[in-house]
PyMOL Python script that loads the backbone (N, CA, C, O; Angstrom):
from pymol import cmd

cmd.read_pdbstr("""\
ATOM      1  N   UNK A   1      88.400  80.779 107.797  1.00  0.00           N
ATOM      2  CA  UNK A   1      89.032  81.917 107.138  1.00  0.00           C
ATOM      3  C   UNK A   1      89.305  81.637 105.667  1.00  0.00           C
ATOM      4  O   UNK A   1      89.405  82.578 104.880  1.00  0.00           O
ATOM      5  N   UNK A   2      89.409  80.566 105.333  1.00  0.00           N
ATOM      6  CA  UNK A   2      89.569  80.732 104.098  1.00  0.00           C
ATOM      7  C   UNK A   2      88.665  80.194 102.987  1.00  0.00           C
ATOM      8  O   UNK A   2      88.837  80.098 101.772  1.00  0.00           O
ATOM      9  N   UNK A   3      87.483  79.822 103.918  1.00  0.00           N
ATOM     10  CA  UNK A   3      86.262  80.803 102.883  1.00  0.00           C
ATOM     11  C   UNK A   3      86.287  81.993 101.898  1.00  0.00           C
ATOM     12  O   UNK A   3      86.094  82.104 100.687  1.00  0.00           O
ATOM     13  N   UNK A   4      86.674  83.022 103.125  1.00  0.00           N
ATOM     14  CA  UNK A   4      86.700  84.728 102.964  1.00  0.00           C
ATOM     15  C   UNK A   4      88.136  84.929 102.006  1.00  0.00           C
ATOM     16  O   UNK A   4      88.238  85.985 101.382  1.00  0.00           O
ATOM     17  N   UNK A   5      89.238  83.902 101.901  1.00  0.00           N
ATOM     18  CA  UNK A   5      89.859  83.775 100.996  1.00  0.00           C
ATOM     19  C   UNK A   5      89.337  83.614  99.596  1.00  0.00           C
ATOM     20  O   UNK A   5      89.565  84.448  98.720  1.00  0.00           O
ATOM     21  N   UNK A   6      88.766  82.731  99.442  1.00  0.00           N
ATOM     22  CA  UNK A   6      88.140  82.271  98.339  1.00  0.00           C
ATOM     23  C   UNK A   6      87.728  83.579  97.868  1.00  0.00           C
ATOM     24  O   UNK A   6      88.202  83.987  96.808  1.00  0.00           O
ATOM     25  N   UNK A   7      86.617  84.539  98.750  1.00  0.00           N
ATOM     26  CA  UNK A   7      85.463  85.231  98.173  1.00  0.00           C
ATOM     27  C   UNK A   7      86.780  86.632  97.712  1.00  0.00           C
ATOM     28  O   UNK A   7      86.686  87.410  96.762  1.00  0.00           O
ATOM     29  N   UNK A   8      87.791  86.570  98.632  1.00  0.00           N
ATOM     30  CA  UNK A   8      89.025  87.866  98.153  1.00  0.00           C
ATOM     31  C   UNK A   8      89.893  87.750  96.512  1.00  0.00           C
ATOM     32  O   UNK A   8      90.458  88.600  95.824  1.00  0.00           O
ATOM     33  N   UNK A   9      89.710  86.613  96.380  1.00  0.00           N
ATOM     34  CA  UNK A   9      90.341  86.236  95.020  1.00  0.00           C
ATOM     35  C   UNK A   9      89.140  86.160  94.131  1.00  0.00           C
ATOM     36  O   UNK A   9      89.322  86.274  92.919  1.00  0.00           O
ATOM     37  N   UNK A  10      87.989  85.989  94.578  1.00  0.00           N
ATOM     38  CA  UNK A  10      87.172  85.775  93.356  1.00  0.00           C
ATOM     39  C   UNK A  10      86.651  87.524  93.093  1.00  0.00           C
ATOM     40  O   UNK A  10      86.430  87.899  91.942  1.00  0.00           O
ATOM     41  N   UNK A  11      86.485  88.563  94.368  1.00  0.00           N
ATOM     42  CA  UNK A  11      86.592  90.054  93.806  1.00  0.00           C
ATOM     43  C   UNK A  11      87.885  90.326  93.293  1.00  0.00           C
ATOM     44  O   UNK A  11      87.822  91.079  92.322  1.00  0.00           O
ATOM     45  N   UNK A  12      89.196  89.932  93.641  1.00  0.00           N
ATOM     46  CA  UNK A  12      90.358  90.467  92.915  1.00  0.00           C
ATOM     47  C   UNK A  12      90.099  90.125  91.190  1.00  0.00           C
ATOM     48  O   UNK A  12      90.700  90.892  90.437  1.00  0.00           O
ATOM     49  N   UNK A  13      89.468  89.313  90.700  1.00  0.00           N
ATOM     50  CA  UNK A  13      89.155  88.792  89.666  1.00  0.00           C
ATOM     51  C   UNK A  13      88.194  89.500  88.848  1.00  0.00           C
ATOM     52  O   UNK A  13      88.137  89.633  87.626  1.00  0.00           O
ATOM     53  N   UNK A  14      87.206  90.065  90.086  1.00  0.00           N
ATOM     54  CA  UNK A  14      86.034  91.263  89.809  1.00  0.00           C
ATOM     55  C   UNK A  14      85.041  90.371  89.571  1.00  0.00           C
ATOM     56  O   UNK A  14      84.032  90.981  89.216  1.00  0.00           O
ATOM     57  N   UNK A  15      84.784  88.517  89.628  1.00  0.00           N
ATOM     58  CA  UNK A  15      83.959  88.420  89.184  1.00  0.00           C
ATOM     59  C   UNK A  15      83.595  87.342  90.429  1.00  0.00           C
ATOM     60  O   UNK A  15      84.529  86.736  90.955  1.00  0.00           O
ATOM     61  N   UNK A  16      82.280  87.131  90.861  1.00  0.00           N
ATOM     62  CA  UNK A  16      81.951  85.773  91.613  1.00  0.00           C
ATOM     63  C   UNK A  16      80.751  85.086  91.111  1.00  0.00           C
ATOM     64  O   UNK A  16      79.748  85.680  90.714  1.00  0.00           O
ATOM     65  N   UNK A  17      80.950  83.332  91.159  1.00  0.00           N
ATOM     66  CA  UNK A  17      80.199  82.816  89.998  1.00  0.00           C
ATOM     67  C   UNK A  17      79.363  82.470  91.712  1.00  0.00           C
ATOM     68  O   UNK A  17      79.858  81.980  92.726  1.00  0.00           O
ATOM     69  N   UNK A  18      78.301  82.846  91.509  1.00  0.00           N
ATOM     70  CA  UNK A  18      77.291  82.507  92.604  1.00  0.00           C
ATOM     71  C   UNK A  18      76.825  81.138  92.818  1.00  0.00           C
ATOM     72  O   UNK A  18      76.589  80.648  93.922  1.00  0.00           O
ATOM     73  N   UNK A  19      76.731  80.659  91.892  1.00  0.00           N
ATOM     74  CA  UNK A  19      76.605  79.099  92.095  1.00  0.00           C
ATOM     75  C   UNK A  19      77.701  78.544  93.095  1.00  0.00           C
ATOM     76  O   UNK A  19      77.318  77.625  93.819  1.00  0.00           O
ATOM     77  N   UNK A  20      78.998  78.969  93.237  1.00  0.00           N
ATOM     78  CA  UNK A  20      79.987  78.556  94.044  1.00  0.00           C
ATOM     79  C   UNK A  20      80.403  78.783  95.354  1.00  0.00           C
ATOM     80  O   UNK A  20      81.308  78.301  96.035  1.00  0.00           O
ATOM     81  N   UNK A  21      79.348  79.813  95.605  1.00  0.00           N
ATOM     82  CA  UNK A  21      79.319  80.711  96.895  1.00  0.00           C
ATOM     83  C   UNK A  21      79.352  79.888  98.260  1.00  0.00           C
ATOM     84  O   UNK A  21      80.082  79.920  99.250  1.00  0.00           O
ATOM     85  N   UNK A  22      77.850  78.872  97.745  1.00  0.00           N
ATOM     86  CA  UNK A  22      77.396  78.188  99.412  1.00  0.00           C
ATOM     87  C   UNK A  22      78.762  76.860  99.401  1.00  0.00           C
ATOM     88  O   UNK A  22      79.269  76.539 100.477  1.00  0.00           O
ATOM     89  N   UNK A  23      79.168  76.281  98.245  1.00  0.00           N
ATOM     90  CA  UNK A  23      79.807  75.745  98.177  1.00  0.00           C
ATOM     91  C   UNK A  23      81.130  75.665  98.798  1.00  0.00           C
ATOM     92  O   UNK A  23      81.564  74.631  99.304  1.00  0.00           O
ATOM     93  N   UNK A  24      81.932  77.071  98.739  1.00  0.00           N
ATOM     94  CA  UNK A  24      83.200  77.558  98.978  1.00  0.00           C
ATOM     95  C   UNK A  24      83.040  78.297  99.937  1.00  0.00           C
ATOM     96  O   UNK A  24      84.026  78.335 100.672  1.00  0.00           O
ATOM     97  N   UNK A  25      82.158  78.940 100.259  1.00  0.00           N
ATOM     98  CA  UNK A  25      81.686  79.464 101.715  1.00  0.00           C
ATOM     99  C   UNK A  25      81.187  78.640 102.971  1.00  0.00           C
ATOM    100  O   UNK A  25      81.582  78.918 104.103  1.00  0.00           O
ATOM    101  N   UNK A  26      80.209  77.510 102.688  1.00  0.00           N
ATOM    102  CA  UNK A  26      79.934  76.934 103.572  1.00  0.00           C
ATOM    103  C   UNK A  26      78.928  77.601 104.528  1.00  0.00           C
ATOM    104  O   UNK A  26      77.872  77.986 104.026  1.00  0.00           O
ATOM    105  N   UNK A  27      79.145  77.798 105.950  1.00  0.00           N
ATOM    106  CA  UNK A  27      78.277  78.348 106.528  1.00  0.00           C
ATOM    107  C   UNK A  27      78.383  79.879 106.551  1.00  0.00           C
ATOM    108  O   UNK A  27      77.509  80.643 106.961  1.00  0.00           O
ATOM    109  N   UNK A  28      79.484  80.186 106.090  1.00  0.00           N
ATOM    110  CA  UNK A  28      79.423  81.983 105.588  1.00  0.00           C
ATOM    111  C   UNK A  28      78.671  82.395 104.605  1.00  0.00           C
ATOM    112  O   UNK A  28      78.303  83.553 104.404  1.00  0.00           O
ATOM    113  N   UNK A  29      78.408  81.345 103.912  1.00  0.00           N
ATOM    114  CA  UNK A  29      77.831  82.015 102.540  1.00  0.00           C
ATOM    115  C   UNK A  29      76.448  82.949 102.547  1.00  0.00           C
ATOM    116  O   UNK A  29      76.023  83.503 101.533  1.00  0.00           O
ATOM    117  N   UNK A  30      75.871  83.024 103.747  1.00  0.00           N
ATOM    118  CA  UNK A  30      74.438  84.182 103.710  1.00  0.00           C
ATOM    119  C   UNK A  30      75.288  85.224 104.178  1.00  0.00           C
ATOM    120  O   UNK A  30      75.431  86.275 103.552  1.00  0.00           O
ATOM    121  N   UNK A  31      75.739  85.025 105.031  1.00  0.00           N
ATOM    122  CA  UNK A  31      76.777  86.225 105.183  1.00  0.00           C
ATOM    123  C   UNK A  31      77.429  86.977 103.850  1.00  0.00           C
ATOM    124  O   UNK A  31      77.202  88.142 103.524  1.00  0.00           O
ATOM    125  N   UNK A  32      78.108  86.238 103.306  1.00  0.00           N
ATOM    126  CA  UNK A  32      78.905  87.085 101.738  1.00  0.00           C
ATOM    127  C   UNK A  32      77.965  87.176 101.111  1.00  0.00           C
ATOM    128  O   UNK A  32      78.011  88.197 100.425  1.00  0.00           O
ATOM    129  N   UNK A  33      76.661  86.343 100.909  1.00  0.00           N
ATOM    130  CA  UNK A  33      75.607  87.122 100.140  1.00  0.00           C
ATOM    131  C   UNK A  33      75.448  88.258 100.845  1.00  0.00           C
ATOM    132  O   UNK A  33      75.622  89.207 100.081  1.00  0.00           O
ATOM    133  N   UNK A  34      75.334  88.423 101.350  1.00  0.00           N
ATOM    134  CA  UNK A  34      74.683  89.970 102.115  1.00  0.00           C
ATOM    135  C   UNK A  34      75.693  90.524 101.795  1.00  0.00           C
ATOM    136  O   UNK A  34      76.071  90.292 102.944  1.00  0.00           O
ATOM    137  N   UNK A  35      76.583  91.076 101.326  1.00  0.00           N
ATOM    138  CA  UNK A  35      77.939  91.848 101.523  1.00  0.00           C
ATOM    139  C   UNK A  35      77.798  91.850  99.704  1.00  0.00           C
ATOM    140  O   UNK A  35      77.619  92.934  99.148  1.00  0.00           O
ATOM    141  N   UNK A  36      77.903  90.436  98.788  1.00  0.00           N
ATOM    142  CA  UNK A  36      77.540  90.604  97.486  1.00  0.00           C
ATOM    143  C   UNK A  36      76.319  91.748  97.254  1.00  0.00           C
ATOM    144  O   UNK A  36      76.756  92.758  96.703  1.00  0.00           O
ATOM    145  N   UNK A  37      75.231  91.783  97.487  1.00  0.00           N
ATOM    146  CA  UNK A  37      73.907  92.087  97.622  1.00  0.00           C
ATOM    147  C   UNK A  37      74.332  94.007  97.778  1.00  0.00           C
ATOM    148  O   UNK A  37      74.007  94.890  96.984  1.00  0.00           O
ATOM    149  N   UNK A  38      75.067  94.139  98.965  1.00  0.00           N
ATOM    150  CA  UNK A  38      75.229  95.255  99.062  1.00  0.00           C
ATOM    151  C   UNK A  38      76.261  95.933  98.566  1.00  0.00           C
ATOM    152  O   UNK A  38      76.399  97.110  98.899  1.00  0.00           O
ATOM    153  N   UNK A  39      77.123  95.356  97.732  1.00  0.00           N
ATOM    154  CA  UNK A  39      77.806  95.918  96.126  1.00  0.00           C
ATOM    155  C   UNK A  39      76.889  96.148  95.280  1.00  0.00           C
ATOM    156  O   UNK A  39      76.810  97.228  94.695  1.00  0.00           O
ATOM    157  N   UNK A  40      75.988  95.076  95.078  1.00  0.00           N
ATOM    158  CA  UNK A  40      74.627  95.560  94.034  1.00  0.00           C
ATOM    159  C   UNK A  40      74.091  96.798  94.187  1.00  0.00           C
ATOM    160  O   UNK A  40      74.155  97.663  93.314  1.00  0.00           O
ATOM    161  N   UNK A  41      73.618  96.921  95.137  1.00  0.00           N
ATOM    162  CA  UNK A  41      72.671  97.891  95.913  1.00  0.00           C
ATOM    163  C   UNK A  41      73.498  99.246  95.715  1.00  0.00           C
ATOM    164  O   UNK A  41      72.793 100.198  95.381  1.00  0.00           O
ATOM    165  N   UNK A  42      74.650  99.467  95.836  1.00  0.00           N
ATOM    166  CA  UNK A  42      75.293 100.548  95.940  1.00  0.00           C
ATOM    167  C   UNK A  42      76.027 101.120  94.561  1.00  0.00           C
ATOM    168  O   UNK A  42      76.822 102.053  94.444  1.00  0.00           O
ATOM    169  N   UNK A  43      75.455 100.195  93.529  1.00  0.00           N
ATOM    170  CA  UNK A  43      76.349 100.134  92.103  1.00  0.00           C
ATOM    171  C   UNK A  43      77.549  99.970  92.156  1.00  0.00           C
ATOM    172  O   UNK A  43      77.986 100.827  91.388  1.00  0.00           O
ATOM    173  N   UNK A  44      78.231  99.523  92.491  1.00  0.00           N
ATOM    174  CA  UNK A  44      79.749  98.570  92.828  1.00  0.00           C
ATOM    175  C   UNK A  44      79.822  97.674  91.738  1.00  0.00           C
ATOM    176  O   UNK A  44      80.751  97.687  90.931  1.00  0.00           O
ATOM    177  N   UNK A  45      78.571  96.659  91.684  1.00  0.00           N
ATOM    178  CA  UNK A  45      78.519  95.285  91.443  1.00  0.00           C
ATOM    179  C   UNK A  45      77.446  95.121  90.711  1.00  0.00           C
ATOM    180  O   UNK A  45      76.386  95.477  91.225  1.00  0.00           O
ATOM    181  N   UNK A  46      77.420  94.590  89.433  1.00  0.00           N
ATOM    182  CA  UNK A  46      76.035  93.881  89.072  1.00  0.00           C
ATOM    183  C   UNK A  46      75.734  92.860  88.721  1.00  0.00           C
ATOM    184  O   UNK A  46      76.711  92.236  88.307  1.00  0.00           O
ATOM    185  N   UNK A  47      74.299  92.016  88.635  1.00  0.00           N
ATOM    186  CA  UNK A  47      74.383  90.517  88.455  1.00  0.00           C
ATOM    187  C   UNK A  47      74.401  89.960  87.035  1.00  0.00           C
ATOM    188  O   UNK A  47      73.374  90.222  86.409  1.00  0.00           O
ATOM    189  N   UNK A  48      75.159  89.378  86.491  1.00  0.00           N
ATOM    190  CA  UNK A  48      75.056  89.049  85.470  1.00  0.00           C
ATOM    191  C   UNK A  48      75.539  87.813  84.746  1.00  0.00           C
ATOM    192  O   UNK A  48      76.745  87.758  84.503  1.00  0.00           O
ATOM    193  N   UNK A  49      74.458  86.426  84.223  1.00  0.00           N
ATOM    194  CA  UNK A  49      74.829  85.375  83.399  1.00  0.00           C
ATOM    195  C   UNK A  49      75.133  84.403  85.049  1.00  0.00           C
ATOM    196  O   UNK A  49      75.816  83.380  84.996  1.00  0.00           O
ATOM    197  N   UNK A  50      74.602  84.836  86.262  1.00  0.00           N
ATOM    198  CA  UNK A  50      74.951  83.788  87.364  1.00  0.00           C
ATOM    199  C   UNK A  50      76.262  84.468  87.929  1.00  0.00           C
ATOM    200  O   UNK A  50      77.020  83.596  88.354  1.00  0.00           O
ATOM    201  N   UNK A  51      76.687  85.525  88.046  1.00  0.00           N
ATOM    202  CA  UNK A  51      77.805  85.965  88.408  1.00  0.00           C
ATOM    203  C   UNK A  51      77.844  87.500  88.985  1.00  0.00           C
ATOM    204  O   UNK A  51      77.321  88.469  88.434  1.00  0.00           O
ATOM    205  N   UNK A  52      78.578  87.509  90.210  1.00  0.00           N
ATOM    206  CA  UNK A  52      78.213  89.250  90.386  1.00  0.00           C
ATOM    207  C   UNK A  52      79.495  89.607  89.968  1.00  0.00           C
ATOM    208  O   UNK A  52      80.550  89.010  90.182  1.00  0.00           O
ATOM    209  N   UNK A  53      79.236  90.982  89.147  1.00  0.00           N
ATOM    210  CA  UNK A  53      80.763  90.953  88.869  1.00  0.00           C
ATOM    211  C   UNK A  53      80.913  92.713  88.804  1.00  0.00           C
ATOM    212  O   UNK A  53      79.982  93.499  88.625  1.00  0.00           O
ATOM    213  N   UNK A  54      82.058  92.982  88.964  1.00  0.00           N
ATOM    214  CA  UNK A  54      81.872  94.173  90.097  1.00  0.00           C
ATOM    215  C   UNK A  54      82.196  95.177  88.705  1.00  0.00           C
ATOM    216  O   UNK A  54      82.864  94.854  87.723  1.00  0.00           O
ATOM    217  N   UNK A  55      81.440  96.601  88.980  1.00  0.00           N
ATOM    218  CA  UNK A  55      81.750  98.005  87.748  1.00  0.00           C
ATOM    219  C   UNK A  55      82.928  98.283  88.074  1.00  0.00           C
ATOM    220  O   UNK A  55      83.642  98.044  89.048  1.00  0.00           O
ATOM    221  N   UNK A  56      83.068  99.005  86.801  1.00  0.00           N
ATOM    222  CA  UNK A  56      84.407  99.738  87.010  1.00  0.00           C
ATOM    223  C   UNK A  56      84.405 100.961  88.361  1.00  0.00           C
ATOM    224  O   UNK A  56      85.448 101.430  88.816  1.00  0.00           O
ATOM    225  N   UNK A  57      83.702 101.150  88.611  1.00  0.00           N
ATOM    226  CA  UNK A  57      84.105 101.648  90.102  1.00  0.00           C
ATOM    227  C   UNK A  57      83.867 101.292  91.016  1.00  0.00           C
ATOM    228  O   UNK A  57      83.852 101.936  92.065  1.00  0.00           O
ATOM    229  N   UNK A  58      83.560  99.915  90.828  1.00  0.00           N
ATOM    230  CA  UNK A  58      83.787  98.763  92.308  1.00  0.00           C
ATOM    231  C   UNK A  58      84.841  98.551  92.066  1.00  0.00           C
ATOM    232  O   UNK A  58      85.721  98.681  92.917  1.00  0.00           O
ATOM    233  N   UNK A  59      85.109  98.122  90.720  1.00  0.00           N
ATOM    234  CA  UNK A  59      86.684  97.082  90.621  1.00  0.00           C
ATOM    235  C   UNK A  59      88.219  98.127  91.517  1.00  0.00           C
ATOM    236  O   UNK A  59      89.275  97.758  92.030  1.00  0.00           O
ATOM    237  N   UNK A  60      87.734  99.154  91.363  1.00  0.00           N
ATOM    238  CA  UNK A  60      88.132 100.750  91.345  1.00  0.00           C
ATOM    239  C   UNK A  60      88.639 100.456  93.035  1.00  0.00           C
ATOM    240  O   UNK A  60      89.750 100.191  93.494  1.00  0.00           O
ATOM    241  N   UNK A  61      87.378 100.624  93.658  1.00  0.00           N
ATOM    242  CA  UNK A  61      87.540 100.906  94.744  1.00  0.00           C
ATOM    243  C   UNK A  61      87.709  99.726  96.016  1.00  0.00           C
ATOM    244  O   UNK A  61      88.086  99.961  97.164  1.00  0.00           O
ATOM    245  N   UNK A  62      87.269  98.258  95.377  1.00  0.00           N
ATOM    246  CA  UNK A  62      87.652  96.883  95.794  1.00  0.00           C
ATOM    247  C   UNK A  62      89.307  96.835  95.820  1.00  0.00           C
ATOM    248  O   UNK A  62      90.035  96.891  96.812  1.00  0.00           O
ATOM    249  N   UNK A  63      89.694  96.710  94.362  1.00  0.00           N
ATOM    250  CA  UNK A  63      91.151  97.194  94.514  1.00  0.00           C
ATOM    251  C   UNK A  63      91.855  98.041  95.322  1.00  0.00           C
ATOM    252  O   UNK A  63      93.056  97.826  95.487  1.00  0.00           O
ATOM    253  N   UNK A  64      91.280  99.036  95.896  1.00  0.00           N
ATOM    254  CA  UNK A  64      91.998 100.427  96.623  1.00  0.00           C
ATOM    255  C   UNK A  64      92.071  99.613  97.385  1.00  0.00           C
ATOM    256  O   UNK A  64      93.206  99.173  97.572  1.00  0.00           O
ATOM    257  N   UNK A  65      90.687  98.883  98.366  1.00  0.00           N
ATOM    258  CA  UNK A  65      90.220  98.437  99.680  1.00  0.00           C
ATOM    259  C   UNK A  65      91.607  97.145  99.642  1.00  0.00           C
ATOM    260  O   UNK A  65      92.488  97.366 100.473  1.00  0.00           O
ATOM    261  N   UNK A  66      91.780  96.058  98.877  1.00  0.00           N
ATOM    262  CA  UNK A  66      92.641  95.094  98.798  1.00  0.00           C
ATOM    263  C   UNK A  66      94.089  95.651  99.441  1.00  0.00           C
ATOM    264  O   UNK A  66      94.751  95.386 100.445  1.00  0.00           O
ATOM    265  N   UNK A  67      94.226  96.678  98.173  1.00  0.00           N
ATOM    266  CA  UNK A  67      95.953  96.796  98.317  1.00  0.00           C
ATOM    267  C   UNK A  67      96.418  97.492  99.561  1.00  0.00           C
ATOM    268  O   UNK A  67      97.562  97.394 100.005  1.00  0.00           O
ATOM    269  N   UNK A  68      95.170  98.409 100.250  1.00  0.00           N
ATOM    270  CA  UNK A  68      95.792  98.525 101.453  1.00  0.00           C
ATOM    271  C   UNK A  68      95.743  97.134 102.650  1.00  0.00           C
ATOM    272  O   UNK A  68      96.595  96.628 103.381  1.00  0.00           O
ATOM    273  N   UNK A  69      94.915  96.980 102.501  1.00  0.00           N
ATOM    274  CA  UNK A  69      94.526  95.605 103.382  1.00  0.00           C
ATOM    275  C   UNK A  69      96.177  94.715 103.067  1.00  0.00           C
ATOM    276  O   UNK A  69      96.874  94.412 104.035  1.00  0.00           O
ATOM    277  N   UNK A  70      96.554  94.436 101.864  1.00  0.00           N
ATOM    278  CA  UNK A  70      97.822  93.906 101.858  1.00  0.00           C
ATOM    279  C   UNK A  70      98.931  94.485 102.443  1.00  0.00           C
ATOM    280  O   UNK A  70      99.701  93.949 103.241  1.00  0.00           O
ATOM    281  N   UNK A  71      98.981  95.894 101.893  1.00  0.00           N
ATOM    282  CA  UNK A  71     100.471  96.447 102.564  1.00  0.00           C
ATOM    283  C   UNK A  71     100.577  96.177 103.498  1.00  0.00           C
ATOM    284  O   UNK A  71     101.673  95.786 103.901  1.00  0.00           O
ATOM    285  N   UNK A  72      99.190  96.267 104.540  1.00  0.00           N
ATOM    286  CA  UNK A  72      99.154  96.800 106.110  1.00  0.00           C
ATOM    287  C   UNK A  72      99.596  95.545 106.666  1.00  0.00           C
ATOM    288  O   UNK A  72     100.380  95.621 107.611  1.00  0.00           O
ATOM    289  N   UNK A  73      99.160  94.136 106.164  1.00  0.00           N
ATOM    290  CA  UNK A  73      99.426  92.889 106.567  1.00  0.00           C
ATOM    291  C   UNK A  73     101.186  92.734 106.023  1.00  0.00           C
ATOM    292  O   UNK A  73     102.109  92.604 106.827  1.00  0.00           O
ATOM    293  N   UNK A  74     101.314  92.770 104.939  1.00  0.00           N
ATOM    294  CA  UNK A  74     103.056  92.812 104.428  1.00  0.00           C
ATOM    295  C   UNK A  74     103.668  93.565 105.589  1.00  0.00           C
ATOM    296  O   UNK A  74     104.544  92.996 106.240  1.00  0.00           O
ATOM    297  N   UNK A  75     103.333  94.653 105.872  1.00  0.00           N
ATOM    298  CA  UNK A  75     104.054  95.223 107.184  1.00  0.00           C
ATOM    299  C   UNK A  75     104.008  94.872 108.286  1.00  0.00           C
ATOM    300  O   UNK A  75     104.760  95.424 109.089  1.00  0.00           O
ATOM    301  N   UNK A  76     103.161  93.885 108.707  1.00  0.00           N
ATOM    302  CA  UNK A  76     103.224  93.149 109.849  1.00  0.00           C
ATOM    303  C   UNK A  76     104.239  91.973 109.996  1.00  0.00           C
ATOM    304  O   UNK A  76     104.547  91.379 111.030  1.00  0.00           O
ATOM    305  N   UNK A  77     104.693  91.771 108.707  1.00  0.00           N
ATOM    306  CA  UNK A  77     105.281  90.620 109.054  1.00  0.00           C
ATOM    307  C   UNK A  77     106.922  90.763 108.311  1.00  0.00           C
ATOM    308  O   UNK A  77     107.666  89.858 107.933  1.00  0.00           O
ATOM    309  N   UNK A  78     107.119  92.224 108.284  1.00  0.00           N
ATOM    310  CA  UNK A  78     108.637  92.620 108.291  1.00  0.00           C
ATOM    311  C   UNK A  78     108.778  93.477 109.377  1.00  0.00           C
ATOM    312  O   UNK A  78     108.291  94.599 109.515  1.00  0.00           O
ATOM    313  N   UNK A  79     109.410  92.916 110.054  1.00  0.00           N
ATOM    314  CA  UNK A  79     110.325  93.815 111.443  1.00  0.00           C
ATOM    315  C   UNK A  79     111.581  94.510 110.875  1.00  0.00           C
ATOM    316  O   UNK A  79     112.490  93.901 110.312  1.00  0.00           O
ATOM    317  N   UNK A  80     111.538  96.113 111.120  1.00  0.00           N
ATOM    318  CA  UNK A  80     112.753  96.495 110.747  1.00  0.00           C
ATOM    319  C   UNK A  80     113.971  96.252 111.111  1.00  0.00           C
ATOM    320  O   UNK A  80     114.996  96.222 110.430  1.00  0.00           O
ATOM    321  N   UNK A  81     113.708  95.971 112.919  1.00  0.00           N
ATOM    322  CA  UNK A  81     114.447  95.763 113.806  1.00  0.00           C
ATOM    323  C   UNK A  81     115.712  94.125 113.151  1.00  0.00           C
ATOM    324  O   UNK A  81     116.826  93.797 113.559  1.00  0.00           O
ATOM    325  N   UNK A  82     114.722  93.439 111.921  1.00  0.00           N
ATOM    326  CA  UNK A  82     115.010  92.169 112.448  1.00  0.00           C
ATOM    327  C   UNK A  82     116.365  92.218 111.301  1.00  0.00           C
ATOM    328  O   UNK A  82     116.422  92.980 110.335  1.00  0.00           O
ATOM    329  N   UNK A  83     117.400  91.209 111.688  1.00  0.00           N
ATOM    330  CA  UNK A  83     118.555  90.911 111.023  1.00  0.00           C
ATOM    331  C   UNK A  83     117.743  90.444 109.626  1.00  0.00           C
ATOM    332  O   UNK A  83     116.708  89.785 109.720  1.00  0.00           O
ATOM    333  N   UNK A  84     118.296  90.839 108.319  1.00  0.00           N
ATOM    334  CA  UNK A  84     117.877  90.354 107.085  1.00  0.00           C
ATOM    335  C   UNK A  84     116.545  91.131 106.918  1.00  0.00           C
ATOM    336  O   UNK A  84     115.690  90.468 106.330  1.00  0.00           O
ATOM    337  N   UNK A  85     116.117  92.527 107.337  1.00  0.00           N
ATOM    338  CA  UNK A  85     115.132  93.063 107.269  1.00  0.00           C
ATOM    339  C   UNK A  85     115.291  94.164 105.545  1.00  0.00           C
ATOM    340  O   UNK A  85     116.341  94.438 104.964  1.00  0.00           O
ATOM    341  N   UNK A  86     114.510  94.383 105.325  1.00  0.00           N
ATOM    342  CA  UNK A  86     114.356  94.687 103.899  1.00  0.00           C
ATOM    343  C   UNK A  86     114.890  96.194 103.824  1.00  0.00           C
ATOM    344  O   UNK A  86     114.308  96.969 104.583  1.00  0.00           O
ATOM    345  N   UNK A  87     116.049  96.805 102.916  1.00  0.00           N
ATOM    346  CA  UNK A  87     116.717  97.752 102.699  1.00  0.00           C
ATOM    347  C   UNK A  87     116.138  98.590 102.815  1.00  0.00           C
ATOM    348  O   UNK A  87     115.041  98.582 102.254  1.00  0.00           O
ATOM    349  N   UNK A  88     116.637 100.058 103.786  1.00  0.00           N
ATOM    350  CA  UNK A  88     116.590 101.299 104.058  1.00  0.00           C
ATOM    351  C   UNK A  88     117.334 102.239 103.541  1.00  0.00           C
ATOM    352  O   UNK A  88     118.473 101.875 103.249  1.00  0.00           O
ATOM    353  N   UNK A  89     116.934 103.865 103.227  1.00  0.00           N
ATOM    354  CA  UNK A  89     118.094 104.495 103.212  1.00  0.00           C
ATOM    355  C   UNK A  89     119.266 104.777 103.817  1.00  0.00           C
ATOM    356  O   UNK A  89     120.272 105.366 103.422  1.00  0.00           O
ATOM    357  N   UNK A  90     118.934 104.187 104.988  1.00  0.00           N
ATOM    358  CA  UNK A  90     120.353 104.265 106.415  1.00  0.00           C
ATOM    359  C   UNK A  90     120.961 103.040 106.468  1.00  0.00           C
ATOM    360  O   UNK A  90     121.949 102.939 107.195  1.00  0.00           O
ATOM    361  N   UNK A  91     120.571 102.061 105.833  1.00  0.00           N
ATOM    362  CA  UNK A  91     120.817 100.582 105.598  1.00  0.00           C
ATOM    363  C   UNK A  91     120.421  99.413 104.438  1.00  0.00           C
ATOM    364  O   UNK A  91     119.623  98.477 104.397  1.00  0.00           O
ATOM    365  N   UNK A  92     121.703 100.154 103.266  1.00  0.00           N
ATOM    366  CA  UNK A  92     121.157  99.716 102.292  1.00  0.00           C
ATOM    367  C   UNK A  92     121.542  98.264 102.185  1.00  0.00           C
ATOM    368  O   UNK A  92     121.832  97.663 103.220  1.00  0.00           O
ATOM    369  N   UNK A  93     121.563  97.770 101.252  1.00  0.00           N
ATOM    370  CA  UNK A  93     121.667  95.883 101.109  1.00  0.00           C
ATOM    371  C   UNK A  93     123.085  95.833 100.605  1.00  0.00           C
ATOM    372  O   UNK A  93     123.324  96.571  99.649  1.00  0.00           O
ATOM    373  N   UNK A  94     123.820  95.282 100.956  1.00  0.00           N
ATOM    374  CA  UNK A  94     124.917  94.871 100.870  1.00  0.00           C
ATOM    375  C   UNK A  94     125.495  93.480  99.799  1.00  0.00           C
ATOM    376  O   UNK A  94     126.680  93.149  99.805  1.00  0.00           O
TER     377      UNK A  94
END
""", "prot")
cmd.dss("prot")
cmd.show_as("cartoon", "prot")
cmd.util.cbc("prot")
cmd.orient("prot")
């Protein structure tokens, strides 16, 4: 998994230096090529100087794809239920 880390910070960045791919990927790395490849393909992403590095409406829509992917995980791991749970309007912080 944290291969696919690597490859999430290097699109949050918008840029991936391909030389580093098989390296930091390991045996994923034909895999994230294929997934790089098909940002290309779709104008997301283009290659450039050894690096795919994503258009402004990849960066656009990579970002959208991220920040929900975060909230949804941030919300997994606050229970409202739980003592010291993060302020509500019915239960503000004291």
């Amino acid at each position: 998994m944290s291969a696919w880390w690597w490859l999430y910070w290097r699109l949050y960045e918008t840029r991936v230096p391909l030389a580093e791919v098989y390296s930091a990927m390991g045996g994923e790395a034909p895999r994230a090529r294929r997934w790089l490849h098909l940002l290309e393909l779709t104008g997301l992403a283009v290659r450039r100087k050894g690096h795919v590095e994503l258009t402004e409406p990849g960066a656009y829509w990579v970002h959208l794809g991220q920040t929900q992917f975060a909230l949804n995980y941030v919300d997994t791991l606050v229970d409202p239920s739980a003592a010291g749970a993060l302020a509500s309007p019915d239960r503000p912080l004291n």
